[in-house]
N, C-alpha and C positions, 0 to 999 in steps of 0.2 A: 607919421604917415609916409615921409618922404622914406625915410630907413627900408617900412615893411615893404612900398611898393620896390625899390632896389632891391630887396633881399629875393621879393619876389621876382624878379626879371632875369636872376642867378638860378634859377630851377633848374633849365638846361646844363648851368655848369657842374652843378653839384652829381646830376646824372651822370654828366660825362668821367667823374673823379674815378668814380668804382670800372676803372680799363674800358673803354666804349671801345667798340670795331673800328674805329675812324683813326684809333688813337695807336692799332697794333704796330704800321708798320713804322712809326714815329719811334717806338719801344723799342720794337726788335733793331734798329738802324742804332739805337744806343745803349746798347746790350753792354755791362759793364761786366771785365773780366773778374774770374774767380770765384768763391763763392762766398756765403754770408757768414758776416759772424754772428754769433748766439752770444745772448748774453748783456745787451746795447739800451740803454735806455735812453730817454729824450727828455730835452731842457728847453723849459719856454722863458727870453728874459724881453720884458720889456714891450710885450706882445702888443701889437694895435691894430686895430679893425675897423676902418669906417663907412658906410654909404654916402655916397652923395655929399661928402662933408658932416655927417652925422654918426658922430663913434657912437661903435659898436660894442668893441672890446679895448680898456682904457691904462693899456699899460700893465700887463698882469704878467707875474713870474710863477711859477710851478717847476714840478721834476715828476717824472713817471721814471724809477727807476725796475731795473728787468727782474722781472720774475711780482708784480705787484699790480693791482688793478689802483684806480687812481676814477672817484667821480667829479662830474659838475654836476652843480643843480641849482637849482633857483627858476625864475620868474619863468614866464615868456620872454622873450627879448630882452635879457637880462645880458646875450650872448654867446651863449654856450653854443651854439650852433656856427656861430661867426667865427668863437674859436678854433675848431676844427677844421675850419675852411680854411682859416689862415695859416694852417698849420697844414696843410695837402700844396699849400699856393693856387689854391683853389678864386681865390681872391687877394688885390689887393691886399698888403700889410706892410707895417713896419716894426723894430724890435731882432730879436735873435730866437730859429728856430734847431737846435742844435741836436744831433744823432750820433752819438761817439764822439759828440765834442768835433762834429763837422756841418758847419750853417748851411742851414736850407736855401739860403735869401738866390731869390733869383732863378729857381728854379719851378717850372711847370709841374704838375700834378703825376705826370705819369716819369719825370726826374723823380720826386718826390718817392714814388711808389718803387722807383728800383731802388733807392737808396734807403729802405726796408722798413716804411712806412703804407699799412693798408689802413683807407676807410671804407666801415660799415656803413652806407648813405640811411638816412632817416625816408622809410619808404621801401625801403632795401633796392629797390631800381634791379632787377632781374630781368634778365634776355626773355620776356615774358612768350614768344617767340620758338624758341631756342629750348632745346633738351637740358635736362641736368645735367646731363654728362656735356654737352657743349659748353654751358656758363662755367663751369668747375674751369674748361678745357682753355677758357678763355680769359680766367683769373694766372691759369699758370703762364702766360704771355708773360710775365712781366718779371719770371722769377729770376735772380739773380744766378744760383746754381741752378743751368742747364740738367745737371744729370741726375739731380735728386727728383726731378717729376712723378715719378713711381710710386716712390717712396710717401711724398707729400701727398700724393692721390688717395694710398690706403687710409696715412695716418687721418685725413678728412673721413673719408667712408667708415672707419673705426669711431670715430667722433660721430658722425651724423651716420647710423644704420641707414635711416630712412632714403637719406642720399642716392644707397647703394640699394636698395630695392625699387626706387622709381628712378633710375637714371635715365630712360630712354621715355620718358614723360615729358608734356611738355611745361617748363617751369610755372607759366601764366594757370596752370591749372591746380597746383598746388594750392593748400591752403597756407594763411595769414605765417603761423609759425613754421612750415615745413621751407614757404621762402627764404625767412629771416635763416633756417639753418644754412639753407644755399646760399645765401648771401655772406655767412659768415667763412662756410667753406671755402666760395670765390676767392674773397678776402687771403685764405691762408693759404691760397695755391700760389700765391706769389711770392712764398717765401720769408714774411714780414716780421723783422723784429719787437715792429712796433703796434700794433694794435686800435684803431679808432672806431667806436662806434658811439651811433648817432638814433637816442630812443630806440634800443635794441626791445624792448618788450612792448612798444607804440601797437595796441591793436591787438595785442595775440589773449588767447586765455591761460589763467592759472598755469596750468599746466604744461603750456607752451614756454610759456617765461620760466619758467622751473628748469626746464628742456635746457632754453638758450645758458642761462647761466649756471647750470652745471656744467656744458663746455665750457665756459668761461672762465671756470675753475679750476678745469685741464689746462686749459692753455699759458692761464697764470702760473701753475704750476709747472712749465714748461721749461719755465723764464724768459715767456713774452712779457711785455709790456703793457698792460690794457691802460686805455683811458673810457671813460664811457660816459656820456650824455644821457641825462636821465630825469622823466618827470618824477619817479617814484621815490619820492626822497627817500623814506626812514627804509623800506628796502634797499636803495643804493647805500645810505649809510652804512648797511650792516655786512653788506658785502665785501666792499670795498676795503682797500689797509686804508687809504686816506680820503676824507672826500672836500671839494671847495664849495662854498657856498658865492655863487656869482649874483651880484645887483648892479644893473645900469653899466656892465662891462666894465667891475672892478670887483676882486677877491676881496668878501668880507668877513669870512667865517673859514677855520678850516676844521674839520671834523673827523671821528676815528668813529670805528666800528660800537665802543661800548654808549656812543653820543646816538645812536638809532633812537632808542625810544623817549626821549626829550628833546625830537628835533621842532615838535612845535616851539615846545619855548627858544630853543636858541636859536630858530631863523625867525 
């Protein structure tokens, strides 16, 4: 109880990860020169997460290497959600979180996100407010190269059609999956090496979730780095090059694509 009502009192933080307004000119005042490199993947060693003095996530080591999608899965409150918080610096952690083999430790969420780290929030948390063309306009805040903004704007709108037919919409009126694409666009207008997302299909239909992760595909195929949070097991299995099976905020299983369809038995 103690954990869930803490995890629940972080709602406002997790909103704030995906570039809040409050967070631009914080960004812009730490604009890091030059641009990104491609190619970067990300090292968890030793990772820990707790509420209130009640771990979360219990010491767990992984590698999202670039160009590769990477799932969690397991329980409820097994963690998977706490890891990726602690991995933005979203919350409290301790352990090593490493990006080209350069430690996160000690830096804030939107440090985090120049340093070529986007998350997908579970909810997707959208300028619901705000045009599609604004939130896309307000993920590129963060991006490391300055002068590819263009560029990154088509390759989105080429990924998400739909993007580019209701840009001047307002995002809160979109449906369930047309969000999650805005939210994943947002995400790539920053420029990110590294890719988080948090129950990307939570909500959407069939077809929507077919949508999401055949971008997902693209992107993988980029030589991003995806990690992704997932209740869908034996679908995440089969996606995915690797996937961890998390209990009580400890790696207990690790899984490959041809383990999908006997993921009953081995979780």
């Amino acid at each position: 109880m103690r954990c869930a009502a803490a995890k629940s009192s972080l709602r406002p933080t997790l909103e704030g990860v995906a570039v809040s307004i409050a967070d631009i000119t914080s960004i812009v005042d730490d604009a890091r020169s030059g641009s990104g490199q491609p190619g970067r993947g990300l090292r968890v060693e030793g990772l820990r997460v707790a509420y209130g003095g009640v771990p979360a996530v219990r010491g767990i080591d992984f590698e999202v290497k670039a160009g590769e999608a990477v799932g969690l899965i397991g329980p409820n409150g097994a963690g998977k959600s706490s890891t990726l918080l602690g991995i933005m610096g979203a919350i409290a952690r301790s352990g090593r979180v490493l990006v080209d083999g350069r430690d996160l430790a000690g830096l804030p969420p939107e440090k985090v996100v120049r340093r070529g780290v986007a998350l997908v929030p579970e909810g997707r948390h959208v300028f619901a407010d705000l045009s599609v063309a604004d939130n896309l306009r307000l993920g590129a805040v963060a991006r490391r190269d300055r002068t590819g903004y263009s560029e990154a704007m088509e390759h989105v709108l080429t990924l998400f059609p739909m993007l580019r037919d209701f840009g001047h919409r307002q995002a809160g009126l979109l449906s369930g999956g047309q969000q999650q694409q805005l939210a994943i666009g947002r995400a790539l207008m920053s420029d990110p090496d590294i890719l988080l997302l948090d129950e990307p299909s939570l909500g959407l239909s069939p077809t929507a979730v077919d949508t999401v992760f055949e971008a997902l595909d693209v992107i993988r195929a980029a030589g991003k780095a995806v990690l992704v949070v997932e209740q869908r097991d034996e679908f995440t299995i089969a996606f995915c090059d690797r996937t961890f099976v998390l209990h009580d905020g400890e790696i207990t299983l690790t899984l490959k694509p041809e383990d999908a369809e006997k993921v009953d038995v081995l979780t």
